[in-house]
C-alpha positions in Angstrom: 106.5 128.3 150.1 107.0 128.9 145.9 105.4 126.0 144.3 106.2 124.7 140.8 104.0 122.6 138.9 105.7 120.7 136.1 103.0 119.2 133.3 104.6 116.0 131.2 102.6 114.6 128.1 100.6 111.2 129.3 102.7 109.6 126.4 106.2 110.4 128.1 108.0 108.1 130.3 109.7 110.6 132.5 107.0 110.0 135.8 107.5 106.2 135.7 111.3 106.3 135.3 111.4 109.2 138.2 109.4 106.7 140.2 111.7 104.0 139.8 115.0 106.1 140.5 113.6 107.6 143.7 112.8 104.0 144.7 115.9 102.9 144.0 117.4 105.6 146.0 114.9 105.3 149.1 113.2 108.8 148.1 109.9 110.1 146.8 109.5 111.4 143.6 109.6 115.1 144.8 112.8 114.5 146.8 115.0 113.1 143.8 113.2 116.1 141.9 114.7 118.5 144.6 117.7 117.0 144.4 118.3 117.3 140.7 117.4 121.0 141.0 120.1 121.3 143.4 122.5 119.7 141.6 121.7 121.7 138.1 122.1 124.8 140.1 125.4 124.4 141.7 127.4 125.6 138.4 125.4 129.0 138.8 128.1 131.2 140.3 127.3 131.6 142.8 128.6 129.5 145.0 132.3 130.5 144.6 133.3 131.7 148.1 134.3 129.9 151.3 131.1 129.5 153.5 130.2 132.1 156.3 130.0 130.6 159.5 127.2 130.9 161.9 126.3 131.2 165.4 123.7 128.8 164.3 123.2 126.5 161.8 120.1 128.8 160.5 122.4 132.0 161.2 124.7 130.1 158.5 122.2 129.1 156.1 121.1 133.0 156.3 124.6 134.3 155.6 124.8 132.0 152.7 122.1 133.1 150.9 120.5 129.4 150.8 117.6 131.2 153.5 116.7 134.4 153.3 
């Protein structure tokens, strides 16, 4: 699995306020992270044609590019 490390200055408040939103929301930090970067990368383009069905729901996922 691709792992990305993101490094944030001891000084900024980013980690305790992403601590508190995931909280608030019932989700670890990485989870609200995940979720963000699914969000920023729905506007890419990519995502402008009806779905594909599947026989199965990772047949699905295959056919629409979010597995490979």
């Amino acid at each position: 699995m691709p792992t990305y490390q993101i490094h944030l200055d001891e000084r900024q408040t980013l980690p305790e306020r992403l601590k508190k939103k995931a909280a608030e929301l019932g989700l670890t930090p990485e989870q609200l992270i995940r979720r963000f970067i699914v969000s920023g990368m729905a506007d890419d383009g990519s995502d402008s044609e009806p779905a594909i069905p599947g026989e199965m729901l990772e047949d699905a996922l295959i056919k629409n590019d979010v597995y490979k």
